[in-house]
Residue, then its C-alpha position, 0 to 999 in steps of 0.5 A: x079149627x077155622x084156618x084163614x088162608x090168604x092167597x098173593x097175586x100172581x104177580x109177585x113172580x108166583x103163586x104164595x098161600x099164607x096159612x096160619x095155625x095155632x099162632x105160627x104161620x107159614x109161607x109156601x111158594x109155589x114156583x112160578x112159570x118163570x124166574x123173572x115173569x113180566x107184569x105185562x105179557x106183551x112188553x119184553x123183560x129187559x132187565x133180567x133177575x141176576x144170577x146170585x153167588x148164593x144158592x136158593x136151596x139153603x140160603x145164606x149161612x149164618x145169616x138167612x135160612x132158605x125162606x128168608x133168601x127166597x123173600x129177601x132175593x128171589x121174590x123181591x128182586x123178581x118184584x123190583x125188575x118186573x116193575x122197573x120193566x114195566x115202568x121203563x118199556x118204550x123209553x130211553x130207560x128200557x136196555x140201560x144198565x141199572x147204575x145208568x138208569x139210577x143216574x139219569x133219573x136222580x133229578x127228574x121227578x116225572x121218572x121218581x118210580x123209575x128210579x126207585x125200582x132201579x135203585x132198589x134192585x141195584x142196592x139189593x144186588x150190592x147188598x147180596x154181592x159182599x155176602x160170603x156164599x154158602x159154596x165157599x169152602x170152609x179155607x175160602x170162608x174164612x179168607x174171605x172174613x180177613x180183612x186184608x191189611x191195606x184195607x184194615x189199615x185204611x179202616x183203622x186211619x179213618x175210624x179207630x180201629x175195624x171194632x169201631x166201625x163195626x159198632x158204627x155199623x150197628x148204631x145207624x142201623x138201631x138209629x134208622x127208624x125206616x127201612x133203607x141202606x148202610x153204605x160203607x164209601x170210599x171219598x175224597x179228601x183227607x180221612x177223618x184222621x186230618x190226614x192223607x190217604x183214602x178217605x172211608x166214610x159211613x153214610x145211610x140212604x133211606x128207602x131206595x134212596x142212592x149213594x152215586x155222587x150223579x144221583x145225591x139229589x135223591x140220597x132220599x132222606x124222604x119217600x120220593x114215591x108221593x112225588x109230583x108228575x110235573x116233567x123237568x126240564x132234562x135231557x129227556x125232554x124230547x123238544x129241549x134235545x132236539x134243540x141242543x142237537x140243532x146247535x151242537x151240529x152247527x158248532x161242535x165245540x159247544x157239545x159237553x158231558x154234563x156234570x150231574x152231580x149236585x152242587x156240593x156233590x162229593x165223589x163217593x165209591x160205594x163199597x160196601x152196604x147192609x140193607x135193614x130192609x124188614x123184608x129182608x131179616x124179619x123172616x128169620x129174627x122176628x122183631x126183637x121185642x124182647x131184646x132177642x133177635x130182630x134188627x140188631x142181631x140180623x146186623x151182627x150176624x151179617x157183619x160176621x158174614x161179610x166178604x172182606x175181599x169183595x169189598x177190598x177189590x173194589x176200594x183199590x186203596x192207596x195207602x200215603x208215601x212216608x216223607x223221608 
């Protein structure tokens, strides 16, 4: 029987033979030479694939198999930072941490692909972060699936209760026609009870699009990959820094941070996030064309394996002072 074999480029970190047989096909991944080869042997690799909570041999468990972990992690990382390298060598950009590179580049559209590359590694990361590991012992697991009770109150002041957060959860991602991210924030303002304390809001960010208050100009509600390459005038514009370095030396008092947030920009701390990416959960829940598997269920089973601690670390929630 003719069994087509397909071979990837090498560049995706190593080499992968897709071969099909009666139907079911399989994917072997050859390991590459290394974790994190550069695109262009002679530019160094500046940004690095992260050392992962979660080990490579069995995956995450309860959510992704081996296979699944290695594509959603392993090789679609090792992808993003090999082209962010690329794309970032012999620039501003080049030794910058990701978050800074995805606020510096938010509002230039000459740098769209730099951004893209960044912010998708990051968010992935993130993603990958707040995921219970498989070494977690069967004690720390199930701590960790507690939700602690400032941040299940919290929770319960600006949703109702964690159920309805949960199916919140699970309506945007159904509701995403594109890929992108469910990013669980804490705001400012009152909560959506009308009343004080932490303000916990849900919001989506499409394709490698950012949740940052310094980046909501490319939330990205559109592919900014088909961008224009016109140059912004920014900070990055060789001849307009220098200009403001002139003035600033003759007179300090006109140096200042500049703000980058948008106007009507809010100030949001991501906490949590899920990616509905295909990549990442089509390997092992197919489509769900029958009603079994695909998207909705790979959203169910990550709720089930969330680090609610992780994400409680990072809140660092207040709860009101009761008048007296």
């Amino acid at each position: 029987m003719f069994r087509p074999r397909l071979r990837a480029p090498a560049a995706l970190g190593g080499n992968i033979t897709i071969s099909s047989s009666s139907g079911a096909s399989m994917l072997a991944r050859r390991p590459a030479q290394s974790a994190l080869a550069p695109i262009a042997q002679a530019r160094r690799s500046i940004h690095h694939l992260p050392v992962s909570r979660h080990d490579a041999r069995v995956g995450v468990p309860n959510l992704l198999s081996a296979e699944g972990f290695d594509l959603a992690w392993t090789q679609h990382m090792t992808l993003m930072l090999n082209r962010l390298n690329q794309l970032a060598a012999g620039t501003t950009y080049e030794d910058r941490e990701l978050k800074s590179i995805i606020i510096r580049t938010a509002g230039n559209q000459s740098s769209a692909a730099i951004f893209n590359y960044a912010s998708m590694a990051h968010n992935t990361d993130f993603f990958f972060k707040h995921i219970i590991p498989a070494s977690a012992s069967p004690a720390e697991a199930a701590a960790a699936r507690e939700i602690p009770a400032t941040l299940r109150l919290a929770i319960e002041d600006n949703f109702g209760s964690v159920e309805t957060l949960r199916r919140e959860f699970l309506a945007i991602a159904q509701g995403m026609f594109g890929p992108g991210f469910i990013w669980l924030v804490k705001a400012n303002g009152l909560n959506q009870m009308g009343r004080g304390g932490d303000s916990l809001r849900l919001l989506n960010t499409y394709h490698a699009g950012s949740p940052y208050p310094g980046a909501h100009y490319r939330r990205q509600m559109t592919d900014m990959n088909t961008v224009g390459a016109e140059v912004a005038e920014n900070e990055d514009d060789p001849a307009e820094n220098w200009l403001k370095r002139q003035a600033v030396a003759a007179d300090p008092s006109l140096w200042k941070q500049p703000d980058r947030r948008p106007p009507g920009g809010v100030e949001a701390i991501p906490l949590l996030c899920v990616s509905t990416w295909e990549h990442v959960w089509l390997r092992d829940y197919g489509l769900g064309a029958d009603g079994y598997g695909g998207k909705a269920a790979f959203v169910e089973a990550w709720w089930n394996a969330i680090d609610w601690e992780a994400v409680a670390s990072l809140a660092n929630l207040n709860r009101p002072k009761l008048k007296t």
